[in-house]
SEMIKE-817149 format. One line per 2 residues: their letters; for each residue z, y, x of N, C-alpha, C. Coordinates in steps of 0.1 Angstrom, whole numbers, plus 5000, padded with zeros to 4 digits. Atoms other than C-alpha are relative to their C-alpha. Layout:
SEMIKE-817149
a> Z Y X Z Y X Z Y X  ...
END
This chain:
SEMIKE-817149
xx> 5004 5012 4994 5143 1082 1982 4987 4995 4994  5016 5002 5006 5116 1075 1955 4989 5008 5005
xx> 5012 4993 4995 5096 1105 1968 4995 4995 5017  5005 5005 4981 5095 1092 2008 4996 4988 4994
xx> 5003 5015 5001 5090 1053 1991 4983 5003 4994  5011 4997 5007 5057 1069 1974 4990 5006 5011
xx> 5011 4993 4987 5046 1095 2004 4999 4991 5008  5001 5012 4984 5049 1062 2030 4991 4993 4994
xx> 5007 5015 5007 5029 1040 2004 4984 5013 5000  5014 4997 4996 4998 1068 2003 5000 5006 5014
xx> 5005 5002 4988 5002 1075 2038 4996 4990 5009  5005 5010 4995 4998 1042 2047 4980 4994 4997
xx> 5015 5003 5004 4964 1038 2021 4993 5009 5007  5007 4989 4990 4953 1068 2038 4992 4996 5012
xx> 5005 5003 4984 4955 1057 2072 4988 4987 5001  5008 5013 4998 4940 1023 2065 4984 5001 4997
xx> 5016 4990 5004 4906 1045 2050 4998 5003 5013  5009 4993 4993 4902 1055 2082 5007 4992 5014
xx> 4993 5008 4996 4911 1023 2103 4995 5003 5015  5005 5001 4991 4890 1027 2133 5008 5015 5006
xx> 4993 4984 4991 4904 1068 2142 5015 4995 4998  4981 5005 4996 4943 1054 2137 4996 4992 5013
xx> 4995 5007 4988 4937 1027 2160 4995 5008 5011  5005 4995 4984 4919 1049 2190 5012 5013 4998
xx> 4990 4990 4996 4947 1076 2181 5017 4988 4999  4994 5006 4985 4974 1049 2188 4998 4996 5009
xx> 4999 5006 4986 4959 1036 2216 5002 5009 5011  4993 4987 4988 4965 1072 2235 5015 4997 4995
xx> 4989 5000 4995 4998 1071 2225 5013 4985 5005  4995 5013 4993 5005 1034 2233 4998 5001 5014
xx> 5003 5000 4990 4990 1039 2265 5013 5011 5009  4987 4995 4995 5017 1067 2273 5014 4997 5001
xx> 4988 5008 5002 5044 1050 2262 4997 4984 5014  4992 5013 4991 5036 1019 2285 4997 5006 5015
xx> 4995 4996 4982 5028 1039 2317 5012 5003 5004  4982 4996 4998 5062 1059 2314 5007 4989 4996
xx> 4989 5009 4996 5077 1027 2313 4999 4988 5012  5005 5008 4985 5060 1006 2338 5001 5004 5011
xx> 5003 4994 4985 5058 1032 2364 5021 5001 4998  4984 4992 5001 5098 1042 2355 5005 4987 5006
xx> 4994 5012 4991 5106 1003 2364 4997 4996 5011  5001 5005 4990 5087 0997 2388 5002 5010 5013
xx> 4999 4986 4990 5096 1031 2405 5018 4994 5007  4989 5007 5000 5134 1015 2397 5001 4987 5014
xx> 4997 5014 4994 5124 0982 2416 4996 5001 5011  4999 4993 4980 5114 1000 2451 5008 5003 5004
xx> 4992 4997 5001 5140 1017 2449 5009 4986 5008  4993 5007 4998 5163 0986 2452 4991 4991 5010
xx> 5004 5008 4992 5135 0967 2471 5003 5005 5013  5004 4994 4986 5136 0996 2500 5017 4999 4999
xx> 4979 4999 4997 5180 0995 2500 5000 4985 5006  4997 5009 4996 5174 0956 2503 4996 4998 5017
xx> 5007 5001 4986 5152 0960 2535 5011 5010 5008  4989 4993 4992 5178 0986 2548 5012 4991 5004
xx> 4986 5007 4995 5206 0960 2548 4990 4987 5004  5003 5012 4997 5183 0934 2558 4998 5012 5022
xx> 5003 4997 4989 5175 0960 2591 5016 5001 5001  4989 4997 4994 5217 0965 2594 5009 5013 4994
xx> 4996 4990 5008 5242 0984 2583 5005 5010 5010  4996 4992 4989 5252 1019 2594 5002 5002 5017
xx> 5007 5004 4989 5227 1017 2620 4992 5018 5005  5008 4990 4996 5214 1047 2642 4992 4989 5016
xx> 5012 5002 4987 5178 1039 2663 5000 5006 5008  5005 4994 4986 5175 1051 2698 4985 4997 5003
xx> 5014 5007 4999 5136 1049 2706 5000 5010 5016  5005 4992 4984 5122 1056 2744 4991 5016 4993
xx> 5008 4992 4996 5101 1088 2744 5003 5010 4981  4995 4989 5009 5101 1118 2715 4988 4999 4988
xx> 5006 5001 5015 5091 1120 2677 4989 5013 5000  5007 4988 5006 5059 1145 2674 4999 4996 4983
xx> 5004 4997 5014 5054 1159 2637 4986 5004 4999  5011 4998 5010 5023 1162 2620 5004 5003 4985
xx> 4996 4998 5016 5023 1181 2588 5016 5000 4998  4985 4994 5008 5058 1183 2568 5008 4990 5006
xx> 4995 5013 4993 5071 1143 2579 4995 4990 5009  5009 5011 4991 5048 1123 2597 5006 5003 5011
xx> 4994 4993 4987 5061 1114 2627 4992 4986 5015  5005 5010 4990 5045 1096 2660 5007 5003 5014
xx> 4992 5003 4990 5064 1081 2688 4990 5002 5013  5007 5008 4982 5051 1090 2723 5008 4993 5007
xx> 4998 5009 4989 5054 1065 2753 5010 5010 5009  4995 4996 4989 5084 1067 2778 5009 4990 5002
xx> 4987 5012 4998 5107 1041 2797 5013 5003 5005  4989 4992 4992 5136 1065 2802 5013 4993 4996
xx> 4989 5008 5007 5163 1040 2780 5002 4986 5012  4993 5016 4993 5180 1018 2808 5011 4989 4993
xx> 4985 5004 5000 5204 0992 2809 5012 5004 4997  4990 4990 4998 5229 1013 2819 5006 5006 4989
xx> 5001 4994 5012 5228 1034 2790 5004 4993 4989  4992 5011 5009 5234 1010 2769 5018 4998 4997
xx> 4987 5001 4997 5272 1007 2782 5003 5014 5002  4995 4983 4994 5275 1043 2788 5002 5004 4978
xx> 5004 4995 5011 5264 1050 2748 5014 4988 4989  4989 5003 5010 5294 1024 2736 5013 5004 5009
xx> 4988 4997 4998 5321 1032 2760 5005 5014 4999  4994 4991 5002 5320 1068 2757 4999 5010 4984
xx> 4999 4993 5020 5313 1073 2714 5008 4993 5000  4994 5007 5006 5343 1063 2697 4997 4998 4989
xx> 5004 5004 5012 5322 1065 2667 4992 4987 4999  5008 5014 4999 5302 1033 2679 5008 4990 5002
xx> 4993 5011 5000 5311 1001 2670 4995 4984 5010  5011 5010 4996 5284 0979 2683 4985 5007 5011
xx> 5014 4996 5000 5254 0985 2703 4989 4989 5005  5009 5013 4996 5220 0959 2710 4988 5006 5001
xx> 5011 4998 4996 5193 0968 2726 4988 4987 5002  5011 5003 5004 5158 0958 2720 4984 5002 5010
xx> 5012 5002 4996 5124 0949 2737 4994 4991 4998  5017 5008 5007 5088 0934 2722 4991 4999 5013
xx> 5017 5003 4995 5061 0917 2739 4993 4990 4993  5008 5012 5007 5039 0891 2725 4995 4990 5008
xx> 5004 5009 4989 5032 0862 2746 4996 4986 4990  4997 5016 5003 5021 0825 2738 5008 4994 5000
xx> 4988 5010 5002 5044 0800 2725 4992 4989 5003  5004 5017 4997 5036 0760 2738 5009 4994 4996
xx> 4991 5007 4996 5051 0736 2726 4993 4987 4994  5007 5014 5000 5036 0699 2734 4984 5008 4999
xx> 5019 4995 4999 4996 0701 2722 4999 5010 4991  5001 4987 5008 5007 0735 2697 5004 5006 5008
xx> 5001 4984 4991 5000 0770 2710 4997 5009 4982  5000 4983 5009 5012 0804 2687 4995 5008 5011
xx> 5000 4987 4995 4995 0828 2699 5006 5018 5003  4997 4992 5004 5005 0858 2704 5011 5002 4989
xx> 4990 4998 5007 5040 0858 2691 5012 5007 5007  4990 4992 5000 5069 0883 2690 5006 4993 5007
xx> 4990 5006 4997 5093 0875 2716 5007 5013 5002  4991 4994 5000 5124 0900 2713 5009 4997 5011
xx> 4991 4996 4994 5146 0907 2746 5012 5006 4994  4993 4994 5010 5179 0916 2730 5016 4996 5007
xx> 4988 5005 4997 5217 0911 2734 5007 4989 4991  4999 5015 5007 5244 0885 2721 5008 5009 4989
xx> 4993 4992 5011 5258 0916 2699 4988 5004 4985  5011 4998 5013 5223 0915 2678 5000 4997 4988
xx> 4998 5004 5011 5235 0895 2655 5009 5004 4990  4992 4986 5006 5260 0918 2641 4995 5007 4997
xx> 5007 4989 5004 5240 0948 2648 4991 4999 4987  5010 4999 5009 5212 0938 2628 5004 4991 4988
xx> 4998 5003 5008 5230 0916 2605 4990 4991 4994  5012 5007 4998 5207 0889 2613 5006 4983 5007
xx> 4997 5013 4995 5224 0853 2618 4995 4984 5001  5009 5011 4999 5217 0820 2628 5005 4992 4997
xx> 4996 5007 5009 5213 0793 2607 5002 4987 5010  4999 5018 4993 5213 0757 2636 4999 5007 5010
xx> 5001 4998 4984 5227 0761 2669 5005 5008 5004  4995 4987 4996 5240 0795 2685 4993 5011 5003
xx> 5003 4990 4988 5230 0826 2699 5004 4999 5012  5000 4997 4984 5230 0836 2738 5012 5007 4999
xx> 4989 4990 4998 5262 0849 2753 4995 5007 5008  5001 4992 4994 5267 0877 2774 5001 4996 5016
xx> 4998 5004 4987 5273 0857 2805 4986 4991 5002  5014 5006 4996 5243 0836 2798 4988 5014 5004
xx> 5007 4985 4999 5224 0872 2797 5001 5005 5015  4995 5000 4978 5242 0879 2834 4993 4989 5001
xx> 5005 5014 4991 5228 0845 2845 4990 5001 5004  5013 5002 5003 5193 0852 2834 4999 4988 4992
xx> 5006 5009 5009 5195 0822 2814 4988 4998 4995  5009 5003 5002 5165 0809 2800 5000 4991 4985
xx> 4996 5006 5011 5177 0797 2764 4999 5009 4993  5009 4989 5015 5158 0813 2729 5006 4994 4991
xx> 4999 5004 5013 5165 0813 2698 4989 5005 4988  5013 5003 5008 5136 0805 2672 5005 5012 4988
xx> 4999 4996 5018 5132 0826 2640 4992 4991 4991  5002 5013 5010 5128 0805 2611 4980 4995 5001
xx> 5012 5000 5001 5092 0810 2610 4989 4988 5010  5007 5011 4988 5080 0795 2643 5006 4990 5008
xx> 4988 5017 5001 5111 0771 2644 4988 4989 4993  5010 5007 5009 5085 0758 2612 4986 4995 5005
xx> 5016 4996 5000 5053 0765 2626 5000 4984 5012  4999 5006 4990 5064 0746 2661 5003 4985 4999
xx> 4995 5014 5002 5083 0715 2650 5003 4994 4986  5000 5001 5013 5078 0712 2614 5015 4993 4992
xx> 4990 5001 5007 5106 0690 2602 5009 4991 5006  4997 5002 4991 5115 0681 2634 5013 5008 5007
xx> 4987 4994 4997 5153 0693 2648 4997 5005 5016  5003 4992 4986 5144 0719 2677 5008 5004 5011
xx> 4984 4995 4985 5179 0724 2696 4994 4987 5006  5003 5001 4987 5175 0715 2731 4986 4993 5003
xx> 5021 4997 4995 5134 0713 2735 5001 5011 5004  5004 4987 4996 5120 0733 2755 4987 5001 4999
xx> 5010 4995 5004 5092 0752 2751 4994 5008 5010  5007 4993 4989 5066 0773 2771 5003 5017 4995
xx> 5004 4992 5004 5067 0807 2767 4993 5012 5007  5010 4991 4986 5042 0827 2790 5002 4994 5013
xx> 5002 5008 4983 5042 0801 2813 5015 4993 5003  4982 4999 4990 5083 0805 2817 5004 4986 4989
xx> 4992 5010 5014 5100 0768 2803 5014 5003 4998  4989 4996 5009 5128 0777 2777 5003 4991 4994
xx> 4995 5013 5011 5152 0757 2760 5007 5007 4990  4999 4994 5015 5155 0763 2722 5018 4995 5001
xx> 4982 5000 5002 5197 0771 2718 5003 5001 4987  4998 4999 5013 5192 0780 2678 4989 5006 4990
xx> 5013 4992 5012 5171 0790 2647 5006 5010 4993  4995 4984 5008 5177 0821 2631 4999 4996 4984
xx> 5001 4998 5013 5183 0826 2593 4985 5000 4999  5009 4995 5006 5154 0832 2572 5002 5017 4997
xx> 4993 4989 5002 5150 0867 2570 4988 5010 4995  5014 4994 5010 5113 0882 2562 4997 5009 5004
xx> 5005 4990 4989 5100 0915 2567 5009 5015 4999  4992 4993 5005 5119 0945 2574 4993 5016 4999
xx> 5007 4983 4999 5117 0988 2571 4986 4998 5009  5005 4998 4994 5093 0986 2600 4989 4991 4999
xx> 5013 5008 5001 5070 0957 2588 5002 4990 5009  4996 5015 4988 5082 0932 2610 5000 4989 4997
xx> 4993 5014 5008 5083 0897 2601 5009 4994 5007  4992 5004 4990 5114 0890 2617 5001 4983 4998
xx> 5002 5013 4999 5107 0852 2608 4994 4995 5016  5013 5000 4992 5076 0855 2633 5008 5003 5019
xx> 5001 4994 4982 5096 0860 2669 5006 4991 5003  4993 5008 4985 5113 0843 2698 5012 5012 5008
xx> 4988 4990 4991 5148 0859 2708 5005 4996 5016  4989 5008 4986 5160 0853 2747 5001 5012 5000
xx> 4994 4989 4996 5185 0875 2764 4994 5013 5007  5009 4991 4997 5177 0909 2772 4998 5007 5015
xx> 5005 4998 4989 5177 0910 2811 4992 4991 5005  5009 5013 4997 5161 0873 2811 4985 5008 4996
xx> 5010 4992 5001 5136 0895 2795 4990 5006 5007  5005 4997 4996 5133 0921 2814 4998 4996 5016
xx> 4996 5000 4987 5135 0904 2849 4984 4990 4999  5013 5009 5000 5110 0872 2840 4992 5000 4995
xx> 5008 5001 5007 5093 0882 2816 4986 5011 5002  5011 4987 4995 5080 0917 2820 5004 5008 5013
xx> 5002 4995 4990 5092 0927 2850 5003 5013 5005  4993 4989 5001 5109 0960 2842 5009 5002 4997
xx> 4985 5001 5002 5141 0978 2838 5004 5009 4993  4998 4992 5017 5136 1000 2806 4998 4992 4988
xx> 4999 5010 5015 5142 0989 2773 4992 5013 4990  5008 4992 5009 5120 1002 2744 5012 5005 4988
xx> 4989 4995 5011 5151 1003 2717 5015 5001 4999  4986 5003 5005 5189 1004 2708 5000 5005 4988
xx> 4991 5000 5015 5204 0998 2677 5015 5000 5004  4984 5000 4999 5239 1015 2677 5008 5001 4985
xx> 4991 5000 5006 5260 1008 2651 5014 5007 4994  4986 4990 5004 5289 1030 2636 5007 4991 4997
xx> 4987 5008 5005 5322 1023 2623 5000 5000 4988  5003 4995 5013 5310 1038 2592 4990 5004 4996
xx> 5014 4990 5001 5284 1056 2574 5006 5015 5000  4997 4985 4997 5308 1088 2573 5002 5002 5015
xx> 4999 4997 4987 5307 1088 2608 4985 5002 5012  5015 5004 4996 5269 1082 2612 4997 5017 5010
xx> 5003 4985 4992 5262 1124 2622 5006 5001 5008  4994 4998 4991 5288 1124 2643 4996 4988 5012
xx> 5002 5011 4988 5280 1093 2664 4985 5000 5007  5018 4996 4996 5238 1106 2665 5004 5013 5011
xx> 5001 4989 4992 5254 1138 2678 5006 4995 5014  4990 5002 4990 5276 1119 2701 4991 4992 5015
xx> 5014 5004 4993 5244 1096 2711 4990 5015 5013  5005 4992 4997 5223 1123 2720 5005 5009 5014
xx> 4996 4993 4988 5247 1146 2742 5000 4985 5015  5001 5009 4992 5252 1114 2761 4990 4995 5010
xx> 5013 5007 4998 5218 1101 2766 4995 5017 5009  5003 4990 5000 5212 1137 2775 5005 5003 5015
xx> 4993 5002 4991 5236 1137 2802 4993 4996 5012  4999 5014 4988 5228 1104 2820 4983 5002 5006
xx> 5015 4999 4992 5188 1117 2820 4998 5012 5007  5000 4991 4999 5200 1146 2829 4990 5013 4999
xx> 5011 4989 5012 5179 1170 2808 5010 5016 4999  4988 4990 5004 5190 1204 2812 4996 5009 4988
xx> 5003 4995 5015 5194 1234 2782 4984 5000 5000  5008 4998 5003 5167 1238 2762 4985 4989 5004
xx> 5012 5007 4997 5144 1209 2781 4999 4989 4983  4997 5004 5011 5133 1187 2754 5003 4981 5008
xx> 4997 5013 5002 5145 1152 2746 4994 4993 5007  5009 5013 4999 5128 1118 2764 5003 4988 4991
xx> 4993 5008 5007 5145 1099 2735 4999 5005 4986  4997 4998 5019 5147 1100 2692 5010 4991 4999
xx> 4987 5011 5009 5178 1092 2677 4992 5004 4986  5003 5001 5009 5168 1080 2645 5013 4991 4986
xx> 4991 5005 5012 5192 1076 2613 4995 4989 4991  5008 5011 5011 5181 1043 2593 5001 5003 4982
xx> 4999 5000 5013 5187 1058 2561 4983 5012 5000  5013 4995 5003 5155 1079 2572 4987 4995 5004
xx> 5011 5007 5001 5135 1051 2575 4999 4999 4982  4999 5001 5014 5143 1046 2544 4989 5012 4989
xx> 5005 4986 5009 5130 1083 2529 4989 4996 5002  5016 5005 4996 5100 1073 2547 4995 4992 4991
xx> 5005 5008 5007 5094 1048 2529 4999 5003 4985  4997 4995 5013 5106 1061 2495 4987 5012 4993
xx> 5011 4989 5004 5075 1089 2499 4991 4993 4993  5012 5005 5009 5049 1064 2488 5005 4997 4982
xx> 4995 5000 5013 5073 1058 2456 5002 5007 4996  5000 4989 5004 5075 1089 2452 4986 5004 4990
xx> 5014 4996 5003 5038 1093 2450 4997 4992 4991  5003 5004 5016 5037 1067 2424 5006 5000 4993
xx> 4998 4992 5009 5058 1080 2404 4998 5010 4991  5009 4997 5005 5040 1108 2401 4991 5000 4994
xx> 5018 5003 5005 5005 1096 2396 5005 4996 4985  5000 5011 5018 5021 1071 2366 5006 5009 4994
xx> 4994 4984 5012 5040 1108 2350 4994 5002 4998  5008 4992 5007 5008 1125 2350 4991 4996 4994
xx> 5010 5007 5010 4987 1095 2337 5007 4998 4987  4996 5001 5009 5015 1091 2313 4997 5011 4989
xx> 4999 4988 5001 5013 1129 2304 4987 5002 4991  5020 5000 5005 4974 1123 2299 4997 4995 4986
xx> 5002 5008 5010 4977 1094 2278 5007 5009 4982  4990 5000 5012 5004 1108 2253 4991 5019 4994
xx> 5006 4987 5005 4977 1147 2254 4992 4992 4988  5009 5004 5008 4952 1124 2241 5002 4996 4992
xx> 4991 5003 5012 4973 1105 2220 4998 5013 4986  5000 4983 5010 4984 1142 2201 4985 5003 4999
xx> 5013 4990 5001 4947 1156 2203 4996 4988 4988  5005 5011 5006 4937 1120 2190 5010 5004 4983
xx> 4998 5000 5013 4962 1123 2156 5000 5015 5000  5001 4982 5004 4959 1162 2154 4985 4998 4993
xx> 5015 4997 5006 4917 1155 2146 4998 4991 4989  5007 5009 5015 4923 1125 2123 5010 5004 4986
xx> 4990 4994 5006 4954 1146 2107 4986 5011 4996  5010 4985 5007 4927 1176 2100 4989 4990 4993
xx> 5012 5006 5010 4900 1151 2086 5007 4995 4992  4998 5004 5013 4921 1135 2062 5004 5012 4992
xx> 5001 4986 5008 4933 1169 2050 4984 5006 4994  5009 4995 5003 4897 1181 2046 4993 4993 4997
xx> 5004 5012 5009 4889 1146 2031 5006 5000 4988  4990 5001 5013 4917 1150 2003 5004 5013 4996
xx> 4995 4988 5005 4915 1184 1996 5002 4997 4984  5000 5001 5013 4908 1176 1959 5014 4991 4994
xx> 4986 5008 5002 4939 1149 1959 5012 5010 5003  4990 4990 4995 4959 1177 1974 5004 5014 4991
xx> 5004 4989 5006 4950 1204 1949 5007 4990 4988  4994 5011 5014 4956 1176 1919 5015 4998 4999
xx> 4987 5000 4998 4988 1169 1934 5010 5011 4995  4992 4985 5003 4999 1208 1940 5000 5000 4982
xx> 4999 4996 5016 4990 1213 1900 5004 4994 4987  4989 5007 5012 5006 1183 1881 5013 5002 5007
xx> 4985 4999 4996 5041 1195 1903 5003 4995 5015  4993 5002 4988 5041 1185 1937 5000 5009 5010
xx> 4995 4994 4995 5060 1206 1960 4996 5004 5012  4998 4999 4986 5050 1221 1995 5007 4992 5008
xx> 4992 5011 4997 5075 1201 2008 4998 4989 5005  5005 5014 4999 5063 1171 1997 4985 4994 5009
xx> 5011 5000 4989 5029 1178 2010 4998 5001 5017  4996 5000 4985 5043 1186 2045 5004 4990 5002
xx> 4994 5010 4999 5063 1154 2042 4990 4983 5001  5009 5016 5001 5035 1128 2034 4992 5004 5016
xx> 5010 4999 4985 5010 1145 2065 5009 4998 5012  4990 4996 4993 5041 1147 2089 5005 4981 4998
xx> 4997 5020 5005 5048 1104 2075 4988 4997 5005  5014 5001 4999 5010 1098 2081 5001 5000 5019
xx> 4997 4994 4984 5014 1116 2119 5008 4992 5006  4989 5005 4993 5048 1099 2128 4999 4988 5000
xx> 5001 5013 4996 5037 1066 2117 4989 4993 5013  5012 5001 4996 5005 1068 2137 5009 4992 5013
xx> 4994 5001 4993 5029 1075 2168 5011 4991 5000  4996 5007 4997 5054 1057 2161 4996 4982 5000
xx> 5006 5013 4996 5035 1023 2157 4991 4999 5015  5004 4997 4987 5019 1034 2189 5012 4997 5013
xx> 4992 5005 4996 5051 1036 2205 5006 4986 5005  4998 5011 5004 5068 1003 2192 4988 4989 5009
xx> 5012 5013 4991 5036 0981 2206 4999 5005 5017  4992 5004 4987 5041 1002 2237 5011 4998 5007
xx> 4984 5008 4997 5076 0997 2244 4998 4983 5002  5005 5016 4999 5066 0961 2238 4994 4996 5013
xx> 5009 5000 4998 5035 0958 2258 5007 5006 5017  4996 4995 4985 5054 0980 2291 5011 4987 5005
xx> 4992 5007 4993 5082 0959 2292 4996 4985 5001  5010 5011 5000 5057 0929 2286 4993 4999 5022
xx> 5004 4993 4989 5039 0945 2316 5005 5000 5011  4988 4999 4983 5070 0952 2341 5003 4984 5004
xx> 4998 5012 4994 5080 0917 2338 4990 4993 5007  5008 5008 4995 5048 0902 2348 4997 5005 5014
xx> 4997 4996 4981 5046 0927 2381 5008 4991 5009  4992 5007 4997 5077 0913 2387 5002 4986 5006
xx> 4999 5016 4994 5074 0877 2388 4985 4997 5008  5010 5000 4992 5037 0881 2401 5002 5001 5016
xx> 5002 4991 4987 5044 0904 2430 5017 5001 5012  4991 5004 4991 5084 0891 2440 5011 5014 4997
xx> 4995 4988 5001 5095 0924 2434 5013 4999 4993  4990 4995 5008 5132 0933 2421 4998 5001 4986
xx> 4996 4998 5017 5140 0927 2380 5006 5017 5003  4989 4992 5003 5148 0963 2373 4990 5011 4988
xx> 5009 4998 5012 5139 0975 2338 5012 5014 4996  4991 4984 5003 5154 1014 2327 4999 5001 4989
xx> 5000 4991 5018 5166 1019 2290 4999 5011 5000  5003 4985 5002 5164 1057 2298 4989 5000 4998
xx> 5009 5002 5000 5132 1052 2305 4991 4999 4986  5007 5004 5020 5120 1032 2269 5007 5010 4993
xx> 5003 4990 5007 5141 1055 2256 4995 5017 4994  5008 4992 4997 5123 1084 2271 4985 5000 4993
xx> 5013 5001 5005 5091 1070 2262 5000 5002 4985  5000 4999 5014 5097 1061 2225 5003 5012 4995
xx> 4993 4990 5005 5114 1091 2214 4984 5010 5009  5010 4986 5000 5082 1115 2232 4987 4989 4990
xx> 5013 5004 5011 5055 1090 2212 5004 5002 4988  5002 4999 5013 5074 1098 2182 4999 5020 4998
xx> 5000 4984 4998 5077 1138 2190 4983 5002 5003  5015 4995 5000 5040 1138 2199 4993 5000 4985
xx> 5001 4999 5012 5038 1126 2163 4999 5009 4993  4997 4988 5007 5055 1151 2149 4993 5014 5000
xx> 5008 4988 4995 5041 1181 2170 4987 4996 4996  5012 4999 5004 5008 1168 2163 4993 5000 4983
xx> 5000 4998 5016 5012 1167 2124 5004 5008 4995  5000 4987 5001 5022 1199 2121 4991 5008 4995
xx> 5014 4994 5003 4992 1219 2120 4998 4996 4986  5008 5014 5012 4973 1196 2097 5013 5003 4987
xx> 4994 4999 5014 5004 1194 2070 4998 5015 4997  4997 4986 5003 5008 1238 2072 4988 4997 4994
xx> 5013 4997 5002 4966 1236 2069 5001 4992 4982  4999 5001 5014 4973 1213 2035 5005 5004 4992
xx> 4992 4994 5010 4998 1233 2022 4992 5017 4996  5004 4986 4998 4975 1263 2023 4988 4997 4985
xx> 5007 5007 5011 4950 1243 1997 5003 5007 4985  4999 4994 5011 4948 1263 1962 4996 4992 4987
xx> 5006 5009 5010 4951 1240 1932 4989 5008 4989  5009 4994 5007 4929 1266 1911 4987 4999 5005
xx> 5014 5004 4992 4903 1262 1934 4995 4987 5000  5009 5018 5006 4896 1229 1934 5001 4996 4984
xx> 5007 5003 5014 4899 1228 1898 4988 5004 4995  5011 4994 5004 4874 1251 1894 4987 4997 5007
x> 5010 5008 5000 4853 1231 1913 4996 4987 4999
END
């Protein structure tokens, strides 16, 4: 114990002789240590941000979209134009899967909202059913949704999303006002939850819901729908209810073998992957900068490990010849190396999880902070240590106390 209390006390004088090359060789390995933990959390906190937006679009949800998914490259995928998704379809696609629970079809346009001397421009108004609020798992906070008989009627009764509920009547109670919306007068029946943006970028705050043949009869004037959202009974039932979709839809457009699709069924857990690639991609980038930081780190104490050796050869030689051991001499340069790193470490570990928190409360993002992670990092800033004080101790143990006596 006396001999490490002695080797730590001159590897400490050591290092501090040569204050300016310690600190730039921990700042490589601080710098590795706080990317592999900054990128490792915040890789963590997409993660859970992109699962929250999955349950904010619905659970154990398969998309029907009009027209077919071309690929580019490995995943890229772009929707062409077609209005082959009826009505019809709709009831055909829940009464003959028994794996569907639910289904709610979907249609976008953007029209002017009026209401009194305010005009939104150009705001989402969503054609939809009175099962959307299930499907999408999307409820309203004052008032009701549309029934399915109001929907037969053609009714003429919306329901606000929180957004332009705010925008339109500020703190003002908006059930039963009506409002303009492309000319057509609507009476406000409820406000939707707060609910934000989802997989698709949507700000589902930002729209105007009326029923989905008031929609398509007064609004635009057609009798294709752009989406369904069908719903399972499960998520183990999900493949089976896409395959069940498909032959169906297949059927009713009557497509024979081998023609291709006018339709994408789409699984919402691969909106998801979709989304997961760009976190992918920075995960990456922050491995191989970490990777960088922690080379230069090692290169960084490997060169100030060789110059104190070939600064102390004569202390090294003195040493070997009043009795100190190989050993010992491997032990102080290898103390010297590990402190470097491990004080490098220690401030980054600090300094990352310093770092993640402040993303965090900056940028809204998910608390999610990984002990594997710190202790991934710490534990390679102190192994770069080691490996890089290697060399350097063998190179001092090679030192011949007769020789430097003799000079």
């Amino acid at each position: 114990m006396k001999r490490i209390a002695l080797n730590l006390s001159i590897a400490l004088r050591s290092l501090y002789s040569f204050k300016l090359r310690t600190s730039l060789a921990v700042l490589g390995v601080l710098l590795g240590t706080l990317s592999l933990i900054v990128v490792s959390n915040l890789t963590g906190s997409l993660v859970k941000q992109g699962e929250k937006e999955l349950e904010k679009l619905g659970k154990n949800l398969l998309l029907v979209q009009s027209g077919t998914a071309i690929r580019f490259g490995m995943r890229t995928r772009v929707m062409s134009t077609a209005d082959t998704l009826k009505v019809a379809d709709i009831q055909a696609i829940k009464d003959h899967s028994p794996h569907v629970s639910m289904v709610a079809p979907t249609s976008t346009r953007t029209f002017p909202i009026r209401y009194g001397n305010i005009l939104l421009g150009n705001t989402i108004v969503t054609g939809t059913s009175s099962s959307f609020t299930h499907v999408r798992n999307f409820q309203v906070e004052r008032g009701r949704f549309f029934t399915d008989e109001e929907d037969e009627q053609l009714e003429r009764g919306v329901v606000l999303g929180s957004g332009v509920a705010r925008r339109l009547f500020g703190t003002e109670d908006p059930l039963g006002r009506h409002i303009l919306v492309r000319r057509v007068p609507c009476q406000v029946i409820g406000v939707m939850e707060e609910k934000g943006v989802d997989l698709s970028n949507v700000d589902q705050d930002d729209q105007v819901f009326v029923p989905i043949r008031t929609f398509l009869k007064r609004f635009v004037n057609q009798e294709h729908v752009a989406n369904i959202f069908v719903q399972t009974i499960n998520s183990e039932s999900m493949m089976a209810a896409k395959s069940q979709v498909e032959a169906i839809l297949r059927d009713r457009h009557n497509l024979q073998p081998g023609q291709e699709d006018d339709f994408t069924v789409i699984d919402s857990r691969d909106l998801l992957e979709l989304k997961t690639q760009t976190t992918s991609m920075i995960t990456l980038l922050g491995r191989i900068a970490a990777t960088i930081s922690f080379l230069i780190g090692a290169m960084g104490i490997l060169s100030i490990m060789i110059l104190i050796v070939n600064e102390r050869k004569e202390e090294i030689g003195i040493r070997r010849a009043v009795g100190s051991r190989r050993r010992d001499i491997v032990l102080q340069f290898l103390m010297e190396s590990s402190f470097i790193a491990l004080l490098g470490g220690m401030v980054g570990v600090f300094l990352g999880l310093a770092t993640s928190l402040a993303i965090f409360y900056f940028s809204g993002l998910p608390l999610s902070i990984s002990p594997p992670a710190i202790a991934l990092a710490f534990c390679s800033s102190v192994l770069v240590g080691i490996l890089a004080g290697i060399y350097p101790s063998k190179k001092a143990t090679t030192i011949q106390p007769i020789n430097i006596l003799r000079s």
